[in-house]
C-alpha positions as CSV (number, residue, x, y, z in Angstrom):
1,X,103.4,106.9,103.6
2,X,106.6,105.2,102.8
3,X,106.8,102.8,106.0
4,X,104.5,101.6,107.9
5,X,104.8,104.1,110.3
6,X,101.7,103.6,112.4
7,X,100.8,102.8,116.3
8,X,98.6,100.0,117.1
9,X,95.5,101.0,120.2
10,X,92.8,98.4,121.2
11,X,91.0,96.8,123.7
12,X,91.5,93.2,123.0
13,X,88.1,92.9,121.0
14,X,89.0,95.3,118.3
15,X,92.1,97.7,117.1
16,X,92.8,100.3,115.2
17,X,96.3,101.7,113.6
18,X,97.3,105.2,113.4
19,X,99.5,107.4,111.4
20,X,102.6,108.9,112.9
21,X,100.4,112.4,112.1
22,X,97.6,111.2,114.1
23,X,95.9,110.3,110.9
24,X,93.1,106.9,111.6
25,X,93.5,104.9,108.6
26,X,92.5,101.1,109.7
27,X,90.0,99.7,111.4
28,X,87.6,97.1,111.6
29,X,84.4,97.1,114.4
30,X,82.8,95.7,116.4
31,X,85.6,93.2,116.4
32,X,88.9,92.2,114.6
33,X,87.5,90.6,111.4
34,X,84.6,93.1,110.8
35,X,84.5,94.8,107.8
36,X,86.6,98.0,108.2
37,X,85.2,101.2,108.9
38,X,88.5,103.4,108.0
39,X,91.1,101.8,105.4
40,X,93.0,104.5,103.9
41,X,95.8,102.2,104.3
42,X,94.5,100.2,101.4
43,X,92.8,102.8,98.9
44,X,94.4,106.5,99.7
45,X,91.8,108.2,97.6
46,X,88.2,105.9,99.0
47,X,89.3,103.1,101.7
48,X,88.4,106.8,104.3
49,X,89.9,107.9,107.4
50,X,89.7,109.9,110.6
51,X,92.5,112.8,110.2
52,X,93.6,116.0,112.6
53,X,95.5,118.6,109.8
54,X,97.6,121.0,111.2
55,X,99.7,123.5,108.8
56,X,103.6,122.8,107.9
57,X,104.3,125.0,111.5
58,X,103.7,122.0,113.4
59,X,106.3,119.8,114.7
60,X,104.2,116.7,115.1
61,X,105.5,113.8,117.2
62,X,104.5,110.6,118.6
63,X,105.0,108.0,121.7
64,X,102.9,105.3,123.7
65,X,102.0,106.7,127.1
66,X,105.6,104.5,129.2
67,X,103.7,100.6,130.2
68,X,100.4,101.1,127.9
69,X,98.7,101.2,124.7
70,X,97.6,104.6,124.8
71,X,99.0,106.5,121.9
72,X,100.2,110.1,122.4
73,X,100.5,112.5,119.2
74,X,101.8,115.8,120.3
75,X,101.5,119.2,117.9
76,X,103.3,122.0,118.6
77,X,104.2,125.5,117.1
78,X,104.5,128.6,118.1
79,X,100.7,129.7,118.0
80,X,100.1,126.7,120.3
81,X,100.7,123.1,121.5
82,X,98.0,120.4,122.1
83,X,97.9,116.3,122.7
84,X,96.1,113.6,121.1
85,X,95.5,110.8,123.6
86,X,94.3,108.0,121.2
87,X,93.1,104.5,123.1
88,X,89.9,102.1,123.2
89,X,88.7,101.5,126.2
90,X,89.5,99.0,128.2
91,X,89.3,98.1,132.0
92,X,88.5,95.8,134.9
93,X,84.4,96.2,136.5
94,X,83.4,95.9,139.6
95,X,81.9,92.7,139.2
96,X,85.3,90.7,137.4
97,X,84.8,91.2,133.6
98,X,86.1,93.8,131.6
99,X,84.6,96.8,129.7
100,X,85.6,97.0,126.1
101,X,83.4,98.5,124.2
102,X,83.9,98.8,120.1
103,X,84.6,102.3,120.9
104,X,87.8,104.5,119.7
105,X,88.5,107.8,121.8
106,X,90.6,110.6,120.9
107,X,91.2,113.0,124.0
108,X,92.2,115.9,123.0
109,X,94.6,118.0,125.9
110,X,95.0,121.4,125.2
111,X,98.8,122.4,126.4
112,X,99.0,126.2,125.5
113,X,98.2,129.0,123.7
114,X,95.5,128.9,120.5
115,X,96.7,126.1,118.5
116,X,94.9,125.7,115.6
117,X,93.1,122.1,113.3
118,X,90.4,120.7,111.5
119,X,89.3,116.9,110.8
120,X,88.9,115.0,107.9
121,X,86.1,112.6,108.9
122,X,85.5,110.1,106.6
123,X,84.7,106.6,107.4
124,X,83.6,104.3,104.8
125,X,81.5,101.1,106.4
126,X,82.0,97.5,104.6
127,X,85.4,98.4,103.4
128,X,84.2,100.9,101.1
129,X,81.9,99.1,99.2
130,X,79.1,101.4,98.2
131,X,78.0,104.7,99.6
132,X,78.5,105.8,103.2
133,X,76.7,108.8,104.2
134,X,77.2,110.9,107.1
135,X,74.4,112.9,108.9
136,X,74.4,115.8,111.9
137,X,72.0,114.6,114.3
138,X,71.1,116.8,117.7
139,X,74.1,114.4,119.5
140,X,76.2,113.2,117.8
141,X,77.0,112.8,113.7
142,X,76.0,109.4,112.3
143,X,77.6,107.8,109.1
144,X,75.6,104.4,107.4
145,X,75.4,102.4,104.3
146,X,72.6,100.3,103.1
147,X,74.0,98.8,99.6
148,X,75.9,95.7,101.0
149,X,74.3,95.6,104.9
150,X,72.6,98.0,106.7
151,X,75.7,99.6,108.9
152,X,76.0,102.6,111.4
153,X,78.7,104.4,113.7
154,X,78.4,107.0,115.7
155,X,80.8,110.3,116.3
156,X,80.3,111.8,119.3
157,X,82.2,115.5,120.3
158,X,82.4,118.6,121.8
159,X,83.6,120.0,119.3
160,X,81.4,121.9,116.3
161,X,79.8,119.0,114.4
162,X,79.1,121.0,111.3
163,X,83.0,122.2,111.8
164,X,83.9,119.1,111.9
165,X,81.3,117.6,108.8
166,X,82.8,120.5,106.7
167,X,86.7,120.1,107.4
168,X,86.4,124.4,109.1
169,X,89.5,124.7,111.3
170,X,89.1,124.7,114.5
171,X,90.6,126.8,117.7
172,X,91.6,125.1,120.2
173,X,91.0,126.8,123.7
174,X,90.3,124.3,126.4
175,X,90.1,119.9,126.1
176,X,88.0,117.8,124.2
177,X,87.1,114.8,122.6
178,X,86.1,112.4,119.8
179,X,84.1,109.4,120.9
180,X,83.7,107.3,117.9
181,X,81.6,104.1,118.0
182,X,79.5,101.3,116.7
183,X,76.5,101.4,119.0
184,X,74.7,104.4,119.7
185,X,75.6,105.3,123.3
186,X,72.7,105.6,125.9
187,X,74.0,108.2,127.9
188,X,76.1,111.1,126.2
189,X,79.5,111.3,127.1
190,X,81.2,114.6,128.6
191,X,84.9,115.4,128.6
192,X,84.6,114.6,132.1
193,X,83.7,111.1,131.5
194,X,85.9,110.4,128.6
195,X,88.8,111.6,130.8
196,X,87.9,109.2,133.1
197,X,87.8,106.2,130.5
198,X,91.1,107.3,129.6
199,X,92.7,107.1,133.4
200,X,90.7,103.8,133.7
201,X,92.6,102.3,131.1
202,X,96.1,103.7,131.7
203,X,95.4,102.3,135.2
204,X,94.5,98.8,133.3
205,X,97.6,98.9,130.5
206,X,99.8,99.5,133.7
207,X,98.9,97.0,136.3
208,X,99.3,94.2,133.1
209,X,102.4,95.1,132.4
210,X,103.5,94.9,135.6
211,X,103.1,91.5,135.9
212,X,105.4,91.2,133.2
213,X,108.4,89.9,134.3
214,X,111.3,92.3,134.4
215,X,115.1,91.2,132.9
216,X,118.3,93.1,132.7
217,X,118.4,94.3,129.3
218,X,115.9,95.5,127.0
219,X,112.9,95.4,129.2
220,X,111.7,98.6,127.1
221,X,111.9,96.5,123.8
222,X,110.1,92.8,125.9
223,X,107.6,95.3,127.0
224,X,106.3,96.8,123.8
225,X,106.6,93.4,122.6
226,X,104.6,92.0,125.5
227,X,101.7,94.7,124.9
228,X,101.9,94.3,121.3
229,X,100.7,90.5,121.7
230,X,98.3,91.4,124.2
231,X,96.4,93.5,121.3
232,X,96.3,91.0,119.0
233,X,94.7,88.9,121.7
234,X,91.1,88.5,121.6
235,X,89.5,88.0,125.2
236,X,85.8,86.5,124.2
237,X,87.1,83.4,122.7
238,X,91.1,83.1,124.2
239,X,92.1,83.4,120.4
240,X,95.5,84.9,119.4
241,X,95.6,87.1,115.8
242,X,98.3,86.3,113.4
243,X,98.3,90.5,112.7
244,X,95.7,93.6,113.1
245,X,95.5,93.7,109.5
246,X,94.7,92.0,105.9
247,X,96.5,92.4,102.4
248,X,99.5,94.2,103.7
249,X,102.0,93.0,101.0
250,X,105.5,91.0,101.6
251,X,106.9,92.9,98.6
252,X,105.3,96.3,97.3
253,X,103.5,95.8,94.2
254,X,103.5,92.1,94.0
255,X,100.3,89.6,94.8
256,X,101.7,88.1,98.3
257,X,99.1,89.9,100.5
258,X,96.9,87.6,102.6
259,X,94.5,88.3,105.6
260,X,96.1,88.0,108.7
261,X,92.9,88.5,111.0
262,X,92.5,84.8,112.1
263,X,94.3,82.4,114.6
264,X,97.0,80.0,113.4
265,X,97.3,77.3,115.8
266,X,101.1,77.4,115.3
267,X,101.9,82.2,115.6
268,X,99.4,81.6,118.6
269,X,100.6,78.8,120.3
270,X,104.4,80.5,119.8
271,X,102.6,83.4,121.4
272,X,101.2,81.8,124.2
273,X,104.3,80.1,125.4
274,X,106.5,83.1,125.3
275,X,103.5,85.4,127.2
276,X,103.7,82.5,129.9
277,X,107.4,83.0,130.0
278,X,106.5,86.8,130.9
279,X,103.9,85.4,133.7
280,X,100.8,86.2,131.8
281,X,98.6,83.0,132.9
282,X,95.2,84.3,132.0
283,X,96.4,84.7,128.5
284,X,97.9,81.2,128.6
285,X,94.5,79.6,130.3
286,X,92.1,81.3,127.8
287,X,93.8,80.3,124.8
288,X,93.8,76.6,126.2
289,X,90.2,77.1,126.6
290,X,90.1,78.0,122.6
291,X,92.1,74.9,121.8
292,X,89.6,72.7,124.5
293,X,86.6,74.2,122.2
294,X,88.0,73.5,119.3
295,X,88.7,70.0,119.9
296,X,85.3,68.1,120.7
297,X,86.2,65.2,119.2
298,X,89.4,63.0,120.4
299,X,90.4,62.0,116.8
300,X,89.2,65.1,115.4
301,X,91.8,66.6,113.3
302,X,93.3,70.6,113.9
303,X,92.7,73.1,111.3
304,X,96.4,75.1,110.9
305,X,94.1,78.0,111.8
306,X,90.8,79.4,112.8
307,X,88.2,82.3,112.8
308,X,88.7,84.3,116.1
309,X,85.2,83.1,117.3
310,X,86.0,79.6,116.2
311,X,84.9,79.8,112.5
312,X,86.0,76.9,110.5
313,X,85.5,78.4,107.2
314,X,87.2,80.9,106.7
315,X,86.6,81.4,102.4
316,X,89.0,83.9,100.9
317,X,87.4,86.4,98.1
318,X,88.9,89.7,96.6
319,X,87.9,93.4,97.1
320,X,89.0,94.3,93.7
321,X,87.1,98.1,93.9
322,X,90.3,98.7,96.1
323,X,93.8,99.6,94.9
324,X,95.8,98.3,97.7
325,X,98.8,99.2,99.9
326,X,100.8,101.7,97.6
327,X,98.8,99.9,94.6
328,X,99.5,96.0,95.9
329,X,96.6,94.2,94.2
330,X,94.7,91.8,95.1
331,X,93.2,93.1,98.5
332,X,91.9,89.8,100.5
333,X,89.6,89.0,102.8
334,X,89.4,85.6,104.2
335,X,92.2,82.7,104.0
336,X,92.4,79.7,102.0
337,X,94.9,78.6,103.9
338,X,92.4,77.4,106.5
339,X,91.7,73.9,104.2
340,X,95.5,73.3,104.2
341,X,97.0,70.3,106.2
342,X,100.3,71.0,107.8
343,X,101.5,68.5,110.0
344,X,103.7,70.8,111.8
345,X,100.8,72.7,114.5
346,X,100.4,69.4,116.5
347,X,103.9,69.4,117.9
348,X,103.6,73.3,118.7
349,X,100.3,72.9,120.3
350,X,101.7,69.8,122.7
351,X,104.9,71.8,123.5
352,X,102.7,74.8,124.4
353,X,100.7,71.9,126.5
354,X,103.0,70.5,128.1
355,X,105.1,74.3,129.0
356,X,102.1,75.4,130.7
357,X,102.0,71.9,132.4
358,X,105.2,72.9,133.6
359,X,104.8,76.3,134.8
360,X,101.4,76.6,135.8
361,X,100.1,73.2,137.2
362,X,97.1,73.3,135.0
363,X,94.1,72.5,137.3
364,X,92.7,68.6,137.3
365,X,89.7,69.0,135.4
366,X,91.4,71.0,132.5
367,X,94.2,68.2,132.8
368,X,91.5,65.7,132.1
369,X,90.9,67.2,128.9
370,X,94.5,68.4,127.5
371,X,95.5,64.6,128.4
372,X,92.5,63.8,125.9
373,X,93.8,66.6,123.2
374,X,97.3,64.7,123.8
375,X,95.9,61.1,123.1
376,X,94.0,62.5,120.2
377,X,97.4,64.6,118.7
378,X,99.5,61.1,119.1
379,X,96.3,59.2,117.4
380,X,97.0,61.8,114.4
381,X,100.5,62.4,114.4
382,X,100.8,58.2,114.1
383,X,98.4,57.6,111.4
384,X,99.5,60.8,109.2
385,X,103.5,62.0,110.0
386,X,105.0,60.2,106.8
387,X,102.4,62.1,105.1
388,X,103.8,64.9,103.2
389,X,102.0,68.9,103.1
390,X,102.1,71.9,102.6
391,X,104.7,73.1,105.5
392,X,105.1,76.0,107.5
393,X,105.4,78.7,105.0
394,X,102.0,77.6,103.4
395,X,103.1,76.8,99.4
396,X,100.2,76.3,97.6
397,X,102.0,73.8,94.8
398,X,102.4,70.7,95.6
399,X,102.9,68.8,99.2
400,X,106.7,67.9,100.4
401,X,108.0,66.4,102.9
402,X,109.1,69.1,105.1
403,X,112.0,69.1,107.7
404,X,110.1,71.4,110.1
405,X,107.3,69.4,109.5
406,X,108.7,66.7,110.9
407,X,110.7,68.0,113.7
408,X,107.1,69.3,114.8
409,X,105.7,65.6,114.5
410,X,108.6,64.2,116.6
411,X,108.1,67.4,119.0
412,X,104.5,66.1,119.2
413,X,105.3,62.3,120.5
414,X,108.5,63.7,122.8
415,X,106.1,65.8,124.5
416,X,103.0,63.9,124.4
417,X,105.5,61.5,126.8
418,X,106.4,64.4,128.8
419,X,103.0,65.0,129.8
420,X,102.5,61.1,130.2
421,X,105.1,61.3,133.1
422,X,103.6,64.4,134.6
423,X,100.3,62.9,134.6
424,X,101.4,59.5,135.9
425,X,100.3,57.6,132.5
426,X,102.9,55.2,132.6
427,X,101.4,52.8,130.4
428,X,101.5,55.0,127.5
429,X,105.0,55.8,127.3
430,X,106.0,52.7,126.4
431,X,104.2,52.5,123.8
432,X,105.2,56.1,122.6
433,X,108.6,56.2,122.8
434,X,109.2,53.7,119.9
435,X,107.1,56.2,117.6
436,X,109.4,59.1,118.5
437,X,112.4,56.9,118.1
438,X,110.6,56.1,114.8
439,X,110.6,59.0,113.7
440,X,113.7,60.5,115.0
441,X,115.9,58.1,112.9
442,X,113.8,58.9,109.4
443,X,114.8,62.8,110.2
444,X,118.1,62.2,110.5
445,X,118.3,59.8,107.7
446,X,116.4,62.2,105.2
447,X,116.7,65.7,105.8
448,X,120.3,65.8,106.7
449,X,121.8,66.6,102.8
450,X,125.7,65.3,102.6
451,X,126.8,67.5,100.3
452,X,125.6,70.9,102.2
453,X,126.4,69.6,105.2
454,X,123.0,70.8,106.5
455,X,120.1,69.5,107.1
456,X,117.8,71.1,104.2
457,X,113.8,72.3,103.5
458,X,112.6,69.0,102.7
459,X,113.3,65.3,102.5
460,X,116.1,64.8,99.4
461,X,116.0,68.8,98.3
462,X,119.5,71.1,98.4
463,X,117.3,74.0,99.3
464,X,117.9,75.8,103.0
465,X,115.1,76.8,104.8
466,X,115.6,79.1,108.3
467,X,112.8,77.3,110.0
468,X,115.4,74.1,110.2
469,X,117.0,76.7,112.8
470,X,113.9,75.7,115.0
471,X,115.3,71.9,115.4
472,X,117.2,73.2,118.4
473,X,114.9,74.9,120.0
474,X,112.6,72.1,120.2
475,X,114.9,69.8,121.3
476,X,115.8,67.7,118.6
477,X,119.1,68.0,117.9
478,X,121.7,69.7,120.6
479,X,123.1,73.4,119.8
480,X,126.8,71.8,120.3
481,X,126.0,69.1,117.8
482,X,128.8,69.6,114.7
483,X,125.1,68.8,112.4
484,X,123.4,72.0,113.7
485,X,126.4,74.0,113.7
486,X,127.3,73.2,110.4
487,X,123.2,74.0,109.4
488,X,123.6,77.3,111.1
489,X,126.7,77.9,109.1
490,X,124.8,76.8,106.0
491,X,121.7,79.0,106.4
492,X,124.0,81.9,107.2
493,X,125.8,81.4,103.7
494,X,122.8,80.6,102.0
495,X,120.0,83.2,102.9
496,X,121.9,85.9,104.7
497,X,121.9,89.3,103.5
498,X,123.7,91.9,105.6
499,X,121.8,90.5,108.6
500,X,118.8,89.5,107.5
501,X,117.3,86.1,106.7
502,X,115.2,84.9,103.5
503,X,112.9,82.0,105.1
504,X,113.7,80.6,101.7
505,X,115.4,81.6,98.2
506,X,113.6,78.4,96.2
507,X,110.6,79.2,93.9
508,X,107.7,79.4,95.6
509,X,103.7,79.7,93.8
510,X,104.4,83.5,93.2
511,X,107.8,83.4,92.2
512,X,111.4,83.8,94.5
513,X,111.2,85.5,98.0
514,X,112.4,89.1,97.6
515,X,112.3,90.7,101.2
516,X,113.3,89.0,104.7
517,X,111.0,87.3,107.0
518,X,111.3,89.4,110.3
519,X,110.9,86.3,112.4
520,X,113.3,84.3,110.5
521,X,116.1,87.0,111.4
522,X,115.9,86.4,115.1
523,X,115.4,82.4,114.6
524,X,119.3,83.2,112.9
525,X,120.3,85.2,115.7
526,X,118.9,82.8,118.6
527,X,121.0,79.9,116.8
528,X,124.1,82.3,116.8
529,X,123.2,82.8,120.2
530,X,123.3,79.1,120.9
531,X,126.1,77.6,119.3
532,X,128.2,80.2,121.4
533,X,128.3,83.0,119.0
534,X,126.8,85.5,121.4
535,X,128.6,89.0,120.6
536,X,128.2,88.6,116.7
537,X,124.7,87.6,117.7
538,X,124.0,90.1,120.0
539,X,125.8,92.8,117.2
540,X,123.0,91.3,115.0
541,X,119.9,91.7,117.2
542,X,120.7,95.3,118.1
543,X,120.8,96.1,114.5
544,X,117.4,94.4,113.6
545,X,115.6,96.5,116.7
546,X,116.6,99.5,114.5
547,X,114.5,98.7,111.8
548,X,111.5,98.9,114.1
549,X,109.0,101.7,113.3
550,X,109.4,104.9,115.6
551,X,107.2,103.2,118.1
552,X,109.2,99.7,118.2
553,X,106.8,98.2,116.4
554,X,107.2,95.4,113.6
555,X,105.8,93.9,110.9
556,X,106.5,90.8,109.1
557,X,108.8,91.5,106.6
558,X,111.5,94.1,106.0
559,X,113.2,94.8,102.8
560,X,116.6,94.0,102.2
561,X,117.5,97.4,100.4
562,X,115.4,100.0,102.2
563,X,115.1,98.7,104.9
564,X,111.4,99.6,105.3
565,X,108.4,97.4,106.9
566,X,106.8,95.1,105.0
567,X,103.6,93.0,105.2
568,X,100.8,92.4,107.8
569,X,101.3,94.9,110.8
570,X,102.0,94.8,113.6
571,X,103.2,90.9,113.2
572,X,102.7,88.8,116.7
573,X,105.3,86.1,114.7
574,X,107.6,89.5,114.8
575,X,107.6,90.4,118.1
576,X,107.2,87.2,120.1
577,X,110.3,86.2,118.5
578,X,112.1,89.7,119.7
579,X,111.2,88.7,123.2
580,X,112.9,85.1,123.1
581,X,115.9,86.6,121.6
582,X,116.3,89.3,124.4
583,X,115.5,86.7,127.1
584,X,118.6,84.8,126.0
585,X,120.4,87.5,126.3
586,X,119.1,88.9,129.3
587,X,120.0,85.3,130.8
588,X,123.7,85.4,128.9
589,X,124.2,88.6,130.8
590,X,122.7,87.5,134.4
591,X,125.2,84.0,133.8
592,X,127.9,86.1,133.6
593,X,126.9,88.6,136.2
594,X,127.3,85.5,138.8
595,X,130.3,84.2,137.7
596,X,132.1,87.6,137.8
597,X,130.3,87.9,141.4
598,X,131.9,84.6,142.4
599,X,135.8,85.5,141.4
């Protein structure tokens, strides 16, 4: 497959991608980091999959159900038309919590006449290391391995097993289903019942999204976006997933493929904060309760990122039987990122603290404790911010002094005193404010570079770096400031390539940067956007949505030539980025709205 053209289905415990030919190819079960069960999209000849073949007379196409994440793949020709309703489960019981089982379904709608398939069924438990073999049983087919850890999944159908075991076509007369699962199921489902799950969960997909707050342009795009996030969300522990997927590389072929199945205190809290600007408070209060968890000790230093059940270790290792995306060795699993320090998270965790202070009056007794997470952050931030490390973009060489890194320090103390005054802790600011005057002045003294007239990627380097972009929008520096402007101008010259951003041109561990980091692109455009640039940067934004997939989904990377996806997929960096650019503009647009209404 030359992009990555796939939809994303889950249930907020697990997920699963699939091809724009209705074709399975990843997923992990019983949750997000499991060992995958299907990843053709890292070995096409043994990583398995789940496929329905039609012949070359089928026009094949492929939507989201409008307001959900139930994935529609329609085949038609002139023998017959059918749907394939792909989702997992998911839904509200009676007594409050939600079902969400590590279950995939595949409803299959017959439409008209005799249309005509067959199924490759091939899963291949533990990513394909060892055996798999797949049985007939009386209800349903059963695949297992024994050679790494004993492992099972279950297929159930009403469809011919031993049609389906052998690839036989089928004929399609009437509906039907796959069920496909992890546990054994204790009462066999009927197409009745699996049409039901399926209503259940549209019902579900559309009473969230319509909670999502509605703007006046692109609510189609802010929608996606929204359910996107929600997807990579995982509801037992409040965590937030960087991307569904490991070992997707940045550029095809080279070795910058990394497992993206964890939480990063920083791409969550990012996602948090722009979910509570869409008025999605449970996903907000659950993530806090993560952070809470995480934190038992008030001087106990953040990890940049964690295991979605809290895991602190988080050892990477290589699957070397398999070949990779399109041959892009190594495949990894695990992140050694985790033992990294990057000073940066604490100021994006207070921000995202002291936003939902803001918004959603946190209740007293979870005050009580994100006051204690703020003393403990300002405890850190003192004793460590003119310590240099290893920076948003994670190099693995040697520690700088970065410029975002610091923002994000300052960003820490500024809103640590925020909350003080919310919270009535008056005795605290004034001793807090001198730090963030402290190290305000060493910012502007160091990372602003004379001769590019910008302030750069670290403390006395020439280098431009697009997360300096994010000064502004934390406050630090003012978007009508000539400094920013003349950054914006800088980074433009610098790393710009017909619209899209490097995040840096430098020499990194593996090399220079040879494809665009998607979020970078609408950091550029959101600083257009603010130093009163708005149609060049609204000319720009349009553009980047049109490198989306055909189901507006992104990854994290796009390359400059082709313009196809790159990287881990789909990217929550990626698309809670889209949504803050199309707020802006949706605001631009309602500004203007009223002062046309007033003349």
């Amino acid at each position: 497959m030359d992009n990555l053209d796939y939809g994303i289905i889950g249930n907020c415990r697990s997920a699963a991608l699939i091809s724009k030919t209705g074709s399975l190819e990843w997923c992990c079960l019983p949750e997000f980091d499991s060992p995958a069960v299907f990843a053709k999209l890292l070995d096409q000849e043994i990583g398995g999959s789940f496929e329905i073949k039609v012949d070359d007379a089928y026009c094949i196409t492929q939507q989201y159900e409008p307001n959900t994440s139930i994935l529609v793949t329609k085949f038609n020709s002139a023998e017959g038309a059918f749907e394939l309703h792909d989702f997992m489960p998911r839904y509200r019981k009676e007594d409050g919590s939600y079902y969400a089982p590590p279950e995939i379904i595949r409803y299959v709608k017959h439409l008209s006449g005799t249309p005509k398939f067959s199924v490759i069924y091939d899963p291949k438990l533990e990513y394909a290391l060892g055996e798999t073999k797949t049985y007939i049983k009386e209800h349903f087919i059963a695949s297992l391995t024994h050679e790494v850890k004993f492992d099972t999944v279950f297929l159930y159908t009403n469809f011919d097993k031993k049609a389906i075991h052998s690839g036989a076509e089928i004929h399609l007369t009437k509906n039907g289903y796959f069920l496909f699962g992890y546990h054994e199921r204790i009462g066999l489902p009927t197409v009745h019942n699996v049409f039901t799950e399926l209503e259940r969960t549209r019902v579900y997909w559309l009473n969230w999204s319509e909670k999502t707050a509605r703007y006046s342009l692109y609510n189609t795009e802010i929608n996606r976006s929204a359910i996107t996030l929600k997807l990579l969300s995982y509801d037992k522990t409040g965590a937030v997933l960087a991307a569904a997927t490991t070992s997707l590389p940045e550029t095809i072929g080279e070795v910058r493929n990394w497992d993206y199945r964890f939480c990063w205190i920083r791409d969550a809290s990012m996602v948090i904060k722009v979910v509570s600007e869409l008025g999605h408070k449970n996903m907000a209060n659950r993530y806090l309760k993560f952070i809470i968890d995480l934190m038992p000790d008030k001087d106990e230093k953040l990890q940049i990122m964690y295991g979605i059940n809290k895991e602190k270790k988080l050892t990477e290792e290589t699957l070397d039987h398999l070949s990779g995306y399109m041959g892009s060795k190594p495949v990894r699993v695990g992140n050694a990122a985790y033992e990294q320090r990057q000073n940066d998270i604490y100021g994006i965790l207070m921000d995202v603290i002291y936003e939902l202070l803001v918004k959603f009056n946190v209740d007293v007794e979870n005050g009580q404790e994100l006051w204690s997470i703020t003393k403990g952050i300002v405890w850190i931030v003192e004793n460590h911010w003119k310590e240099a490390d290893k920076g948003i973009w994670e190099f693995r060489s040697e520690d700088r002094h970065f410029t975002f890194s610091k923002v994000l320090c300052w960003t820490a103390i500024d809103r640590a005193i925020k909350v003080a005054k919310i919270l009535g802790k008056q005795h605290k600011i004034a001793k807090w404010v001198p730090l963030e005057q402290e190290i305000r002045k060493d910012i502007m003294a160091n990372a602003w570079n004379e001769e590019r007239q910008a302030f750069t990627q670290s403390y006395g380097a020439t280098h431009m770096d697009a997360s300096v972009l994010l000064m502004e929008s934390y406050g630090f520096i003012k978007a009508t400031d000539p400094k920013f402007v003349s950054t914006v101008k800088a980074i433009e010259e610098d790393l710009c390539h017909e619209g899209l951003l490097y995040r840096y041109k430098n020499v990194d561990d593996f090399g220079a940067p040879s494809s665009s980091f998607t979020i970078c692109t609408f950091w550029f455009i959101n600083s257009l956007y603010k130093i009163g640039e708005v149609k060049k940067a609204r000319q720009l934004f349009d553009v980047i949505l049109s490198y989306s997939n055909h189901l507006g989904l992104f990854s994290e990377d796009i390359d400059f030539k082709t313009k196809r996806l790159l990287g881990n997929f789909p990217q929550a960096y990626s698309h809670l980025a889209l949504i803050e650019c199309a707020i802006n503009f949706c605001k631009k647009e309602d500004e203007e709205r009223v002062i046309a209404s007033m003349w």
